[in-house]
N, CA, C and O atoms as a MOPAC input file, in Angstrom:
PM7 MOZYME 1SCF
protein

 N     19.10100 1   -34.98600 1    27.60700 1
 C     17.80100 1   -34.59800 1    27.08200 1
 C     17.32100 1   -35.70400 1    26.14700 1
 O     18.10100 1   -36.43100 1    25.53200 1
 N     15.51100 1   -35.82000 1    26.04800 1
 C     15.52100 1   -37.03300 1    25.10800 1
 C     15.03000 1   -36.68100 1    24.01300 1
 O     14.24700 1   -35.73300 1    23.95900 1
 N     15.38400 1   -37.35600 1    22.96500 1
 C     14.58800 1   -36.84800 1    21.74000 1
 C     12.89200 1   -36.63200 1    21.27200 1
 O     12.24400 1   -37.67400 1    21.36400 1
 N     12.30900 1   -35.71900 1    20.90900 1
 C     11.21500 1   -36.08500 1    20.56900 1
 C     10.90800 1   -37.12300 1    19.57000 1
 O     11.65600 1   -37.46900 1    18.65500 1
 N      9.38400 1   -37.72600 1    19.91000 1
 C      9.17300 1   -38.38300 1    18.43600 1
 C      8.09400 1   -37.98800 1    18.08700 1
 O      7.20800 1   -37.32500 1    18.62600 1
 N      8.32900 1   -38.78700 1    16.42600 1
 C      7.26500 1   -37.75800 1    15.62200 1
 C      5.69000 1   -37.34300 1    15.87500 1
 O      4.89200 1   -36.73300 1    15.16300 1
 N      5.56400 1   -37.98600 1    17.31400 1
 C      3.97800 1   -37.51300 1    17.63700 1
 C      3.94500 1   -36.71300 1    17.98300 1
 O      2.85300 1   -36.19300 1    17.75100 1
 N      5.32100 1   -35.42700 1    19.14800 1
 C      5.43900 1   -34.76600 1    19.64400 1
 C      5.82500 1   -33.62400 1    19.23100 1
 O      6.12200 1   -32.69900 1    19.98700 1
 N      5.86900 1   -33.56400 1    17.60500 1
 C      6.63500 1   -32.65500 1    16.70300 1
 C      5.45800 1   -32.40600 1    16.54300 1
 O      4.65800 1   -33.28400 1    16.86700 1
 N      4.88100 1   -30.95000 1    15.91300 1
 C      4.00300 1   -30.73500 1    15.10800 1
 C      4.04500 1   -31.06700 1    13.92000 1
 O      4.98400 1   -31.15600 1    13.12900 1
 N      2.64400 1   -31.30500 1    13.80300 1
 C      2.24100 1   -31.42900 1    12.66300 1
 C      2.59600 1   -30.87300 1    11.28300 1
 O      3.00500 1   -31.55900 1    10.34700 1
 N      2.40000 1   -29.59200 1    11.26300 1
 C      3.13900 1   -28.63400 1    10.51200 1
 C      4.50200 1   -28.36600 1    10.45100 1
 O      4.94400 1   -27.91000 1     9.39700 1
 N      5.38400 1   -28.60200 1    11.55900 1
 C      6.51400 1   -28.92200 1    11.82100 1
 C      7.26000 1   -29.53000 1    10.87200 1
 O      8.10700 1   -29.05400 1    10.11600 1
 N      6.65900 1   -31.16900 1    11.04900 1
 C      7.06900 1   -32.08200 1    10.04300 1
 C      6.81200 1   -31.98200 1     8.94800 1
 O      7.85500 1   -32.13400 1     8.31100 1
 N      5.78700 1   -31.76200 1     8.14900 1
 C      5.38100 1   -31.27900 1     7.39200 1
 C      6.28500 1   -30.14600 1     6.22700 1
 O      6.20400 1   -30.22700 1     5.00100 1
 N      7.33000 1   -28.86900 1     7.19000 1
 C      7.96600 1   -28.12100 1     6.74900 1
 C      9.40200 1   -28.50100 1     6.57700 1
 O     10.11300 1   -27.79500 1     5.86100 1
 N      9.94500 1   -29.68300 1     7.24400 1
 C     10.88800 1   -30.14600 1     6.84500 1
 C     10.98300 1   -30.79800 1     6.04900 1
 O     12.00900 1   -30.73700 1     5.37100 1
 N     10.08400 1   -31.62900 1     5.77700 1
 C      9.62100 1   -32.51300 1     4.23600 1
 C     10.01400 1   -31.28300 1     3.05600 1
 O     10.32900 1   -31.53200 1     1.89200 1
 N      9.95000 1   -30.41700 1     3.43900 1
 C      9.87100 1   -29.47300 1     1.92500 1
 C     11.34700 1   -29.06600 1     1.80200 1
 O     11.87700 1   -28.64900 1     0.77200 1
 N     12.10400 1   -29.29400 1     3.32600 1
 C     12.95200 1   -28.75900 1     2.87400 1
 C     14.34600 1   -29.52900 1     2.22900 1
 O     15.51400 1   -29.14000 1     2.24200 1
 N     13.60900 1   -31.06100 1     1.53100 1
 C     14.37500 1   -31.91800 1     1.39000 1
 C     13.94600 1   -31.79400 1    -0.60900 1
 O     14.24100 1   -32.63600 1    -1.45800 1
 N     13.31300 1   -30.66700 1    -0.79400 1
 C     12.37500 1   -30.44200 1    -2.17000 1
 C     12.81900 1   -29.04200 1    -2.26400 1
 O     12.19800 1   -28.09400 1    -1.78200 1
 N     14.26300 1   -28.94000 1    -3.10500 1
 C     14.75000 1   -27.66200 1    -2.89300 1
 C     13.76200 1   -26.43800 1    -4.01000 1
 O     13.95500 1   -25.22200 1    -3.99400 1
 N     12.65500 1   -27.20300 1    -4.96400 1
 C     12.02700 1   -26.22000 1    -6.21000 1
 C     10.84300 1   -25.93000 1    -5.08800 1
 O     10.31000 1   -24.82000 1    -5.09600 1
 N     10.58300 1   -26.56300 1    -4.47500 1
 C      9.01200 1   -25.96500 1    -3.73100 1
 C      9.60900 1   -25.55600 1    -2.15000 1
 O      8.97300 1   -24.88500 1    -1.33700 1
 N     10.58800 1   -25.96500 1    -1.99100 1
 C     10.87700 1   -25.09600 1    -0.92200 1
 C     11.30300 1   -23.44900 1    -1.51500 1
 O     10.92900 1   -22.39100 1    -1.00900 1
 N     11.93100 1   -23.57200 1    -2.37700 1
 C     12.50600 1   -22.03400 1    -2.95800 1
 C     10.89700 1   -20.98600 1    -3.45900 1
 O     10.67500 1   -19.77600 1    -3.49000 1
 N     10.02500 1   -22.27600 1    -3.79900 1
 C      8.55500 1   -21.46900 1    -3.99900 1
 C      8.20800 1   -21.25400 1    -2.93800 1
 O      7.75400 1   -20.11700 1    -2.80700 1
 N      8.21300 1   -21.99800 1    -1.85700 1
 C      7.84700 1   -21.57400 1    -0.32600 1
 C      7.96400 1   -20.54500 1     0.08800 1
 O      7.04600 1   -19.73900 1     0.23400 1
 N      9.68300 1   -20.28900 1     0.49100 1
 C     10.14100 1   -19.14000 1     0.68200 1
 C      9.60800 1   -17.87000 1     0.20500 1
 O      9.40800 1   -16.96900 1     1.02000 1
 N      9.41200 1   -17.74200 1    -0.76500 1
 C      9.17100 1   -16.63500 1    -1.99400 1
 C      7.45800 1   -16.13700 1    -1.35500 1
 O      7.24200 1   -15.02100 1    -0.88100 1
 N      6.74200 1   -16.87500 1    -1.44200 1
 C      5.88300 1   -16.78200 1    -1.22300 1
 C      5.56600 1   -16.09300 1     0.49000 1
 O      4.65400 1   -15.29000 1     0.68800 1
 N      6.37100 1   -16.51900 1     1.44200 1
 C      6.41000 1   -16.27300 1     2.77300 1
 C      7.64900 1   -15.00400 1     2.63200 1
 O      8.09100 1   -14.36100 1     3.58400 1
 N      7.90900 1   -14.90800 1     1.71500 1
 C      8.91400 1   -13.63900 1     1.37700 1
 C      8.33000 1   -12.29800 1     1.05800 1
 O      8.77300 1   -11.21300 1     1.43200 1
 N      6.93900 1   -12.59100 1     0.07900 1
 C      6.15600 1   -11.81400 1    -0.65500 1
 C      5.04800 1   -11.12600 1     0.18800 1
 O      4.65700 1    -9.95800 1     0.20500 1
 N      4.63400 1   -12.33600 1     0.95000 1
 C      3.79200 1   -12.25200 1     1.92500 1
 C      4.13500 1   -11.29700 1     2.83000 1
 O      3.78100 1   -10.12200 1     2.91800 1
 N      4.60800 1   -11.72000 1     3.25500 1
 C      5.80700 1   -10.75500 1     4.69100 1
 C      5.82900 1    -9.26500 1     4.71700 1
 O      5.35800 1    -8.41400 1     5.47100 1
 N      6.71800 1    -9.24900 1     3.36100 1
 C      7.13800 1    -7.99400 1     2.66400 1
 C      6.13200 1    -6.51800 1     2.33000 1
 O      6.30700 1    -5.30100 1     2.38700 1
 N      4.78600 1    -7.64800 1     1.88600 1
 C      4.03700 1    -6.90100 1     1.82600 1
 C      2.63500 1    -6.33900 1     2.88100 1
 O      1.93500 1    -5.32700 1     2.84200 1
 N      2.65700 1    -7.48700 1     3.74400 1
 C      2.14000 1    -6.49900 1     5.45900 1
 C      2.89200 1    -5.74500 1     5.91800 1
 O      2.32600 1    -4.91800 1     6.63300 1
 N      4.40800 1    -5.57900 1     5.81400 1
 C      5.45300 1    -4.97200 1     6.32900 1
 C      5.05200 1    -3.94000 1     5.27900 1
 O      4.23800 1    -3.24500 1     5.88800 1
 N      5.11800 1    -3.64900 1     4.54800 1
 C      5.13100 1    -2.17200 1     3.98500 1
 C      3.27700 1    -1.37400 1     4.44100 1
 O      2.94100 1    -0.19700 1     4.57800 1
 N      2.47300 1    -2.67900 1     4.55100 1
 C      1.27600 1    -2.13200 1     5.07500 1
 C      1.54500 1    -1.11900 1     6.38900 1
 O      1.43200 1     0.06900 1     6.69300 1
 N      1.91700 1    -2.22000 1     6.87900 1
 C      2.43300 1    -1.78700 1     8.63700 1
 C      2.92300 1    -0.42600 1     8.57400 1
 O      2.26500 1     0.48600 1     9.07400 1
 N      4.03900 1    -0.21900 1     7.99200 1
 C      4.73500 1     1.20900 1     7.85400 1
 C      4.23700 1     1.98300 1     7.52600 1
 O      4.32900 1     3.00000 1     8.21300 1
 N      3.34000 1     2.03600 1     6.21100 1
 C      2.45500 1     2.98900 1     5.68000 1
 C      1.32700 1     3.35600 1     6.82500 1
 O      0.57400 1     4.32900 1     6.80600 1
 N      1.40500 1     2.35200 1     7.80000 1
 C     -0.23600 1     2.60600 1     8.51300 1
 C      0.78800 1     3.17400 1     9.70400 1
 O      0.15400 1     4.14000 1    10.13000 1
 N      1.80500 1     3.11300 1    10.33400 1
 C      2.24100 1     3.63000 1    11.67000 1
 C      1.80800 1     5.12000 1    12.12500 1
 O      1.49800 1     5.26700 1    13.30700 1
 N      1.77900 1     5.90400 1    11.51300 1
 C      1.28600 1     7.32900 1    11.69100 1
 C     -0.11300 1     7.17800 1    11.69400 1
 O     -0.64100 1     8.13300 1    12.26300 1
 N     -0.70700 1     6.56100 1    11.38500 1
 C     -2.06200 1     6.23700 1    11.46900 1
 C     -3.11800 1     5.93300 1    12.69000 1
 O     -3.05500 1     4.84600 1    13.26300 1
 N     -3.92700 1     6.75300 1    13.01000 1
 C     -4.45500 1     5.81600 1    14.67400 1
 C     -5.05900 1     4.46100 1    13.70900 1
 O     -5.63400 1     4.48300 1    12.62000 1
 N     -4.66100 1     3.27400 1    14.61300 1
 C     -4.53800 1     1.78500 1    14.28200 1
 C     -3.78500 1     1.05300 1    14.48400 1
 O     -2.67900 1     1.40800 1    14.89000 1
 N     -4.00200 1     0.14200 1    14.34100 1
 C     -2.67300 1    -1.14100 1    14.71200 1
 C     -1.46100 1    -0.87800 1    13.59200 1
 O     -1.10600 1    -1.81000 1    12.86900 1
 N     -0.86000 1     0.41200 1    13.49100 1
 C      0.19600 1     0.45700 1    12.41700 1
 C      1.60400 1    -0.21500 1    12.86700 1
 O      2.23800 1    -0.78100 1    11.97700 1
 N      2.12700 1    -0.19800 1    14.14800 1
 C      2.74400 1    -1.37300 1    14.71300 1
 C      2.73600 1    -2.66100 1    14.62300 1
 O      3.58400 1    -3.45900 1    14.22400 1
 N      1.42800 1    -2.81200 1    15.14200 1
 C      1.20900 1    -4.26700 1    15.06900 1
 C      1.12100 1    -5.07400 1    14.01400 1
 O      1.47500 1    -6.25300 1    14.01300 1
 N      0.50700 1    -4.28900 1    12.80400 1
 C      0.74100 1    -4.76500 1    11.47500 1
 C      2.42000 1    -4.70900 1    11.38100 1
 O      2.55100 1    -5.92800 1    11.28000 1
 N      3.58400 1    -4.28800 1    11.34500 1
 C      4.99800 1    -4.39300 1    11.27500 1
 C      5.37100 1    -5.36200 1    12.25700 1
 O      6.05300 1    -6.14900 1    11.60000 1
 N      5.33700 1    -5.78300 1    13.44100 1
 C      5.89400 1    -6.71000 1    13.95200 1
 C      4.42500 1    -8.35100 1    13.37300 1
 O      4.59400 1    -9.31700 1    14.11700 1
 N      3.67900 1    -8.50800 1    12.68300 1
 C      2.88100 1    -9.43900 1    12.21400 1
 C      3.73800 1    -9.76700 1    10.87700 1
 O      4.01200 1   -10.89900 1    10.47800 1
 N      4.18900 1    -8.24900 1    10.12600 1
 C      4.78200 1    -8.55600 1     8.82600 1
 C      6.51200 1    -9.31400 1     9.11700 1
 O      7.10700 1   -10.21800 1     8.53100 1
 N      6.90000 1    -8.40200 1    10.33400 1
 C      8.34000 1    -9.30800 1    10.74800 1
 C      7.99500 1   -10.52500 1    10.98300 1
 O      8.49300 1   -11.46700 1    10.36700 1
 N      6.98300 1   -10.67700 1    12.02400 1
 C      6.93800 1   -12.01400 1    12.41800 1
 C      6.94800 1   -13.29600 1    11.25300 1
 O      7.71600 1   -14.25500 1    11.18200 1
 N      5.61800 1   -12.86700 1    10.24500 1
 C      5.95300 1   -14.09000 1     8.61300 1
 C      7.42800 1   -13.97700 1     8.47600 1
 O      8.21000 1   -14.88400 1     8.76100 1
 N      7.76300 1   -12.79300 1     8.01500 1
 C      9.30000 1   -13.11300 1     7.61400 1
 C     10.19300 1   -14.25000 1     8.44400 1
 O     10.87700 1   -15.15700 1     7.96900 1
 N      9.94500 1   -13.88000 1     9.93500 1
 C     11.45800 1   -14.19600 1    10.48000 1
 C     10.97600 1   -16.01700 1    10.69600 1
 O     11.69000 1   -16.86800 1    11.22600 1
 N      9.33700 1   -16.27400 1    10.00700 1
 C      9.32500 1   -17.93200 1     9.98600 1
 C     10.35300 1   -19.15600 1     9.38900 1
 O     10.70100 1   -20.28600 1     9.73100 1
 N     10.71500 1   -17.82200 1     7.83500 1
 C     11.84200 1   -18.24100 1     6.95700 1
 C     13.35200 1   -17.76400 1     6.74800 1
 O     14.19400 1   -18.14000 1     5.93300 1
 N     13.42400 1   -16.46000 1     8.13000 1
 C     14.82000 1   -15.79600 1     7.93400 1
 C     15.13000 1   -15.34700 1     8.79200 1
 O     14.50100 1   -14.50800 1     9.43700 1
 N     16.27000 1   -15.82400 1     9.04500 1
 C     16.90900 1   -15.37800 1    10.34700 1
 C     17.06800 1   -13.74100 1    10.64600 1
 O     17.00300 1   -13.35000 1    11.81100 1
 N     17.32500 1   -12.60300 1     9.32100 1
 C     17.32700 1   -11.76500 1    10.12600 1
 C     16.43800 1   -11.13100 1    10.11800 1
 O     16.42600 1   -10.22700 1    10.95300 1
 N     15.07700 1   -11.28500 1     9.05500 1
 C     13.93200 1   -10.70200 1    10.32400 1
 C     13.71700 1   -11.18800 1    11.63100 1
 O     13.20900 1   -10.30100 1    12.31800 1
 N     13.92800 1   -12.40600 1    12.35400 1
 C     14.02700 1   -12.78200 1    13.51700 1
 C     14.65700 1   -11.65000 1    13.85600 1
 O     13.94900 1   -10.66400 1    14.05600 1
 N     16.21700 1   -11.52200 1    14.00800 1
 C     16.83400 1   -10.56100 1    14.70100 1
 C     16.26400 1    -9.07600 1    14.43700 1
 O     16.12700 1    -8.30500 1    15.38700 1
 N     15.93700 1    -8.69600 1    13.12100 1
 C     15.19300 1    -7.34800 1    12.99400 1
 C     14.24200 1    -7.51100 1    14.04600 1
 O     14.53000 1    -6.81600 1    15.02000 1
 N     13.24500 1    -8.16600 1    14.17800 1
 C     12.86400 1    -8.04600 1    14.96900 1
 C     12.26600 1    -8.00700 1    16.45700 1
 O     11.24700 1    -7.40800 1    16.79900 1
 N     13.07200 1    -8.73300 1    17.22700 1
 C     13.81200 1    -8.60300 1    18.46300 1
 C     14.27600 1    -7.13500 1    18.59200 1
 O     13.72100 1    -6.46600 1    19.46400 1
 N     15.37900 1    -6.46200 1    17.70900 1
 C     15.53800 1    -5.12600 1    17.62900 1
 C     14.49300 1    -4.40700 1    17.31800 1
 O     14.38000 1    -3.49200 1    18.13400 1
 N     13.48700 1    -4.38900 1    16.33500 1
 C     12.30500 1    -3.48400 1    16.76600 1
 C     11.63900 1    -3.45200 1    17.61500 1
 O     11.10200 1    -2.38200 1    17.90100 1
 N     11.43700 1    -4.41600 1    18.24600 1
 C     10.40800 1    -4.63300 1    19.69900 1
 C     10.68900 1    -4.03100 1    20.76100 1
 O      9.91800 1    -3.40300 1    21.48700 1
 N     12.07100 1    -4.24800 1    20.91100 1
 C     13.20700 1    -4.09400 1    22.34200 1
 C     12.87100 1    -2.33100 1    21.88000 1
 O     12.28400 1    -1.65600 1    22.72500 1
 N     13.14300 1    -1.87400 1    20.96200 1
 C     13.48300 1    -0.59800 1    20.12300 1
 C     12.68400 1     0.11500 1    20.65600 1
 O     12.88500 1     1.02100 1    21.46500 1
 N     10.94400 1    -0.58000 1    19.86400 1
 C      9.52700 1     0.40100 1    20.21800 1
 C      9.18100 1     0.57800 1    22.00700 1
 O      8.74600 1     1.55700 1    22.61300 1
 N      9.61400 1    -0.93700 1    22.56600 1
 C      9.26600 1    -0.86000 1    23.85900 1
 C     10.16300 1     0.26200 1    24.42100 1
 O      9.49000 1     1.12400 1    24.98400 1
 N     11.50900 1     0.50100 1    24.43000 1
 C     12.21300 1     1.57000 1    24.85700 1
 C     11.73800 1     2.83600 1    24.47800 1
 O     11.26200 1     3.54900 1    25.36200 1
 N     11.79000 1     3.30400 1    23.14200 1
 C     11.20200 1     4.61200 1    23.07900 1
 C      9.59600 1     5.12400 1    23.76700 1
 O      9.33600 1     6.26700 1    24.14400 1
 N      8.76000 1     4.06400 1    23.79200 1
 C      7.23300 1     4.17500 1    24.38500 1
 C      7.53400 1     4.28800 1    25.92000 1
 O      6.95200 1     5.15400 1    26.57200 1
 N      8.37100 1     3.49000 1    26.47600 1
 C      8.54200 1     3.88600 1    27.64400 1
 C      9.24800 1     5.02200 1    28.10800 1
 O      9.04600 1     5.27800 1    29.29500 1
 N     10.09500 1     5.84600 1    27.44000 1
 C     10.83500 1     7.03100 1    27.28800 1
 C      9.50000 1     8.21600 1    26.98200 1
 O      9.39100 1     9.20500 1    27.70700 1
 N      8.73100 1     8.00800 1    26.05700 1
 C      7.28800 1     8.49100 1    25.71100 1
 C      6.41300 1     8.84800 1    26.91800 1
 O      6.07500 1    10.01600 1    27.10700 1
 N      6.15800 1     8.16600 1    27.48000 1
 C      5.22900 1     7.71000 1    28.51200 1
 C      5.68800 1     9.14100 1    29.79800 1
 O      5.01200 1    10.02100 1    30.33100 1
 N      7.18800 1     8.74300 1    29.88000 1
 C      7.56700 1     9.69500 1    31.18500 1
 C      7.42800 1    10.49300 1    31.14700 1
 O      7.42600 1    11.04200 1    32.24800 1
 N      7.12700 1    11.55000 1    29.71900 1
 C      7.73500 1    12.80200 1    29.20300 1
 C      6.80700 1    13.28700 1    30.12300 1
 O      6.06200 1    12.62000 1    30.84100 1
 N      6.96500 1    15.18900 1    30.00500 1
 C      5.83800 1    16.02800 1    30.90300 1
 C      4.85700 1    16.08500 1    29.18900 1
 O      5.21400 1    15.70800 1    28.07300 1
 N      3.43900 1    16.77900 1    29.70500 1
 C      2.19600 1    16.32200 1    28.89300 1
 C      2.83400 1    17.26400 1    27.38300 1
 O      3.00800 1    16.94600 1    26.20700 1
 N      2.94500 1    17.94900 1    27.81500 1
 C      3.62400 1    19.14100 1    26.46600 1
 C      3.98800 1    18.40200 1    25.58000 1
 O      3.37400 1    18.38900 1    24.51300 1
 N      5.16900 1    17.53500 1    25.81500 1
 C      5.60800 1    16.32800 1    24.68800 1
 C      5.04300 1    15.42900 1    24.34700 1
 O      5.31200 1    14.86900 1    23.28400 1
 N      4.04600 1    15.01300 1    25.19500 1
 C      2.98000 1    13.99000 1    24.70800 1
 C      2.23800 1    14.74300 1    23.45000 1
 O      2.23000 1    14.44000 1    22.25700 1
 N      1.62900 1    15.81300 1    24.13400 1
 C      0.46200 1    16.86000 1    23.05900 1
 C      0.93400 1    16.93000 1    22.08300 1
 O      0.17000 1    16.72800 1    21.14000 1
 N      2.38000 1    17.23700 1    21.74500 1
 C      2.99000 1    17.49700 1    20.65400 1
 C      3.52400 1    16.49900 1    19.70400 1
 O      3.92800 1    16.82400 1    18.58700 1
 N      3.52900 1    15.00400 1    20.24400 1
 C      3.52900 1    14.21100 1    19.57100 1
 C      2.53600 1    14.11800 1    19.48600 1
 O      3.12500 1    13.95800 1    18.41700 1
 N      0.95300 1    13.98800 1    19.43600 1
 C     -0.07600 1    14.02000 1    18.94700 1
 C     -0.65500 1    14.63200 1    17.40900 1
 O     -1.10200 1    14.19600 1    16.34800 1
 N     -0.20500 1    16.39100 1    18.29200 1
 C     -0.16800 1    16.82100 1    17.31700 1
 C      0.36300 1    16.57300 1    16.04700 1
 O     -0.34700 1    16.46800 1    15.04700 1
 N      1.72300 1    16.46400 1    16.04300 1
 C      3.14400 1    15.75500 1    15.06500 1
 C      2.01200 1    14.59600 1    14.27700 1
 O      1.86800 1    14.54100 1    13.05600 1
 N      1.39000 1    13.85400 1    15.11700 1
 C      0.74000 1    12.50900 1    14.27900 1
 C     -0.29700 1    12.87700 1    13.36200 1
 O     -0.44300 1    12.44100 1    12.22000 1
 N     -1.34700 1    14.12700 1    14.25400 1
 C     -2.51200 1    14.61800 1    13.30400 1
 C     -1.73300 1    15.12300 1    12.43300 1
 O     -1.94400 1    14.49200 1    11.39700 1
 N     -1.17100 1    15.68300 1    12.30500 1
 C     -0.58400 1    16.63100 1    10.85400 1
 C      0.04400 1    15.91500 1     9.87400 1
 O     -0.10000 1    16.06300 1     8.66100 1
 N      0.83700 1    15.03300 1    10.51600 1
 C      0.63500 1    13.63200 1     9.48800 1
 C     -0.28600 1    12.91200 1     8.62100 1
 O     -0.19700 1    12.53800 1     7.45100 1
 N     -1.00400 1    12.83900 1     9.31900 1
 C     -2.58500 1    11.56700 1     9.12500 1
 C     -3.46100 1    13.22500 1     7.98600 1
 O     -4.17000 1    12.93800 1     7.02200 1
 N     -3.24900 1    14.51600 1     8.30700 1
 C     -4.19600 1    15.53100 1     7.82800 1
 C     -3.29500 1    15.53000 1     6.20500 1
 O     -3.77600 1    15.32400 1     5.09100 1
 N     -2.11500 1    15.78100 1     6.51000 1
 C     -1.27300 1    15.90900 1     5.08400 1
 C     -1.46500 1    14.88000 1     4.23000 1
 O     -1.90500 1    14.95700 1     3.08300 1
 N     -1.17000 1    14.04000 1     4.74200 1
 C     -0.91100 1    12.71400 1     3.90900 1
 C     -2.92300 1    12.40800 1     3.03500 1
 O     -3.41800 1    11.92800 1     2.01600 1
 N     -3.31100 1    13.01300 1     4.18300 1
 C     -5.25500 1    12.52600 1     3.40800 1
 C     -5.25700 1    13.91300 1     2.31900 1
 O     -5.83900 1    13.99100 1     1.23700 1
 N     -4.50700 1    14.83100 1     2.91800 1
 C     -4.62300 1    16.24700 1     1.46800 1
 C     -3.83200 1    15.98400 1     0.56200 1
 O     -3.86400 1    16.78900 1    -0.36900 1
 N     -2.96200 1    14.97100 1     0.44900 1
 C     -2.24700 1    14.73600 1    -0.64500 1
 C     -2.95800 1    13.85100 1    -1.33700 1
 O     -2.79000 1    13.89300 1    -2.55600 1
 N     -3.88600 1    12.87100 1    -0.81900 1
 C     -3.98400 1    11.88600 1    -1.38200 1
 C     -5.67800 1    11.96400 1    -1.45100 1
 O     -6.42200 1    10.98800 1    -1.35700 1
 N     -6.18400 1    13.67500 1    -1.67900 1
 C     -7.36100 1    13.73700 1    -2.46700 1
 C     -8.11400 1    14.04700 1    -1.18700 1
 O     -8.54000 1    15.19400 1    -1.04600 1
 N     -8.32900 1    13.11700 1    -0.21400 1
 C     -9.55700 1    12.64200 1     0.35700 1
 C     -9.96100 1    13.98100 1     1.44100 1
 O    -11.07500 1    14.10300 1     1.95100 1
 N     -9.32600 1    14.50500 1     1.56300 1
 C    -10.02200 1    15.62700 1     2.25700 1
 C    -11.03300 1    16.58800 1     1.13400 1
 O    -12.14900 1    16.96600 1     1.49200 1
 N    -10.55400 1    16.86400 1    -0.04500 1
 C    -11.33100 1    17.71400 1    -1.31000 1
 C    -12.57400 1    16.33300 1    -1.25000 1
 O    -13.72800 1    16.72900 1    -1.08900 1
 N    -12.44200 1    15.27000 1    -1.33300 1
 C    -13.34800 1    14.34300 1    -1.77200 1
 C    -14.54500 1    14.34900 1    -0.20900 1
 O    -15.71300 1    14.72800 1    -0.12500 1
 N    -13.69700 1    13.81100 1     0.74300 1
 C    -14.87800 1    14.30900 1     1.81600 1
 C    -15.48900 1    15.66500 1     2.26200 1
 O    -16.38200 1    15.84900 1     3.08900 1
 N    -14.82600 1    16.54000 1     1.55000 1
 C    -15.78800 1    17.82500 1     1.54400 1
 C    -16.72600 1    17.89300 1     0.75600 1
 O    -17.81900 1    18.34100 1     1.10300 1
 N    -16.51800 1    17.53700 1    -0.24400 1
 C    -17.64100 1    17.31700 1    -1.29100 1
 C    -18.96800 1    16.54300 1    -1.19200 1
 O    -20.02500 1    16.81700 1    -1.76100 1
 N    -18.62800 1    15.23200 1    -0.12000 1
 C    -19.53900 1    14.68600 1     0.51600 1
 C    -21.03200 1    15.55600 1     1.09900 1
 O    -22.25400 1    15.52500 1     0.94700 1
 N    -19.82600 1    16.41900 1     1.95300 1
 C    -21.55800 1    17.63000 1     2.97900 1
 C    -20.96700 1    18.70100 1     2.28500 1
 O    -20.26800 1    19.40300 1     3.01700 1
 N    -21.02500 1    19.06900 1     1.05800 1
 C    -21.48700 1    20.30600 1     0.00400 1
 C    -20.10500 1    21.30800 1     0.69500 1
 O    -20.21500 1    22.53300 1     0.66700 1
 N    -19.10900 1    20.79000 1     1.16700 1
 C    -18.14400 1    22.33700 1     1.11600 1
 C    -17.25800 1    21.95900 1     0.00500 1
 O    -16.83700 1    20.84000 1    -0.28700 1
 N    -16.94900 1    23.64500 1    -0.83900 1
 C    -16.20900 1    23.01900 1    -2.00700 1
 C    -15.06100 1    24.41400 1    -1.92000 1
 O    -15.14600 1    25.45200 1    -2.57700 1
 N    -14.31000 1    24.15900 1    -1.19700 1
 C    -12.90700 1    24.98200 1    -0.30100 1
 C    -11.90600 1    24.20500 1    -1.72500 1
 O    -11.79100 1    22.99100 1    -1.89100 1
 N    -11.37100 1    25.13600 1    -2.48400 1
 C    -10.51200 1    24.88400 1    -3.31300 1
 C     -9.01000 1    24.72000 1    -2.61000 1
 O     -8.07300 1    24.32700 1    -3.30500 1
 N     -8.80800 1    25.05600 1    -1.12000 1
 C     -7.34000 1    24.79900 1    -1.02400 1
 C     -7.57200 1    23.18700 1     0.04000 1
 O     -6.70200 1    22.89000 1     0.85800 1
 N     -8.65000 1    22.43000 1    -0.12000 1
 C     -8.44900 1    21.23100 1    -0.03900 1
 C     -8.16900 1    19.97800 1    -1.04500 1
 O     -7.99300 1    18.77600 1    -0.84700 1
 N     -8.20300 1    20.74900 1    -2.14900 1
 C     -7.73400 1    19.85200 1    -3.19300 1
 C     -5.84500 1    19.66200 1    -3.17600 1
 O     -4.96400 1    20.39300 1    -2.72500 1
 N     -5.80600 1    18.42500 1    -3.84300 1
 C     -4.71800 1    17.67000 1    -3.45900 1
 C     -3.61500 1    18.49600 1    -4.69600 1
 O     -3.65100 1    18.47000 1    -5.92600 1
 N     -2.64700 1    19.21900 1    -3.69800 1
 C     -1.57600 1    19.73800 1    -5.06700 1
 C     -1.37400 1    18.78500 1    -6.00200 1
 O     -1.60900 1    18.99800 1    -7.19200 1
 N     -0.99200 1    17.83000 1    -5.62100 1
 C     -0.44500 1    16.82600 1    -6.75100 1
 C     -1.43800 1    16.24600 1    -7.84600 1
 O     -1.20200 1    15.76200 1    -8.95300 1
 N     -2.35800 1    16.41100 1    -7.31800 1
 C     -3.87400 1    16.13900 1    -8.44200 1
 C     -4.49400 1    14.80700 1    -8.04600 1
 O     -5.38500 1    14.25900 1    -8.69400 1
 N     -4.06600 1    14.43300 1    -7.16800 1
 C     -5.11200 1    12.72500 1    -6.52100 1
 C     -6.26400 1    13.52400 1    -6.02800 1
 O     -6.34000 1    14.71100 1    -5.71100 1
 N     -7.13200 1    12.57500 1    -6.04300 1
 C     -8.73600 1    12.52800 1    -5.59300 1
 C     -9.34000 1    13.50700 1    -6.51200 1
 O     -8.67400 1    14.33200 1    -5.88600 1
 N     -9.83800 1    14.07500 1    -7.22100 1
 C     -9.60900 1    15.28900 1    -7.99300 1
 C    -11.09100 1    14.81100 1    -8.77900 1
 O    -11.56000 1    15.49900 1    -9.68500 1

């Protein structure tokens, strides 16, 4: 095999190995693509029950990570392989289990908005003022 040369490397490529000969701004690097990561990844999760790209935001947040770490790489290879297996296991079911994972998701997406106010708050919007839509815990209030 022949070696590349440096025209054939990216740009950015080269660029990232330069840093990694600069162990204070590479360690800021990291951190930063650490922080980054970390925190679409918790987007992602928070949004999965969600109709939206709540997936796709988690394998975007793996993906930053695994630029700087090997085992989000492998995490995620295992989530992918993971989601693709269960969706295809999903898919076969008879409709009953589909409906009911639906359901399972609305009651999710309904709880989680009554906890967190916004159902008392969008009633209030078109004048209904239903006191058992307010949020037990006291958000939106």
């Amino acid at each position: 095999m022949t070696e590349q040369t440096d025209r054939e490397v990216p740009r950015w490529l080269r660029w990232r190995e330069r840093l990694r000969g600069r162990r204070r701004i590479e360690f800021a690097y990291r951190s930063v693509v650490g922080t980054v990561g970390l925190i679409v990844l918790a987007i992602g999760i928070v949004a999965i029950p969600y109709p939206g790209p709540g997936w796709a935001i988690v394998f975007v947040g793996l993906g930053i990570l695994s630029t700087e770490f090997a085992w989000a790489r492998r995490l995620l290879l295992v989530v992918r392989r993971r989601y693709d297996e269960v969706m295809a296991w999903f898919h076969t079911q008879h409709w009953a289990v589909q409906a009911l994972g639906g359901v399972f998701t609305a009651a999710v997406v309904w709880v989680t908005l009554w906890l967190l106010g916004a159902l008392w708050w969008g009633a209030g919007l078109v004048g209904i003022d239903w006191s058992w839509l307010r949020s037990p815990i006291g958000l939106g209030s």
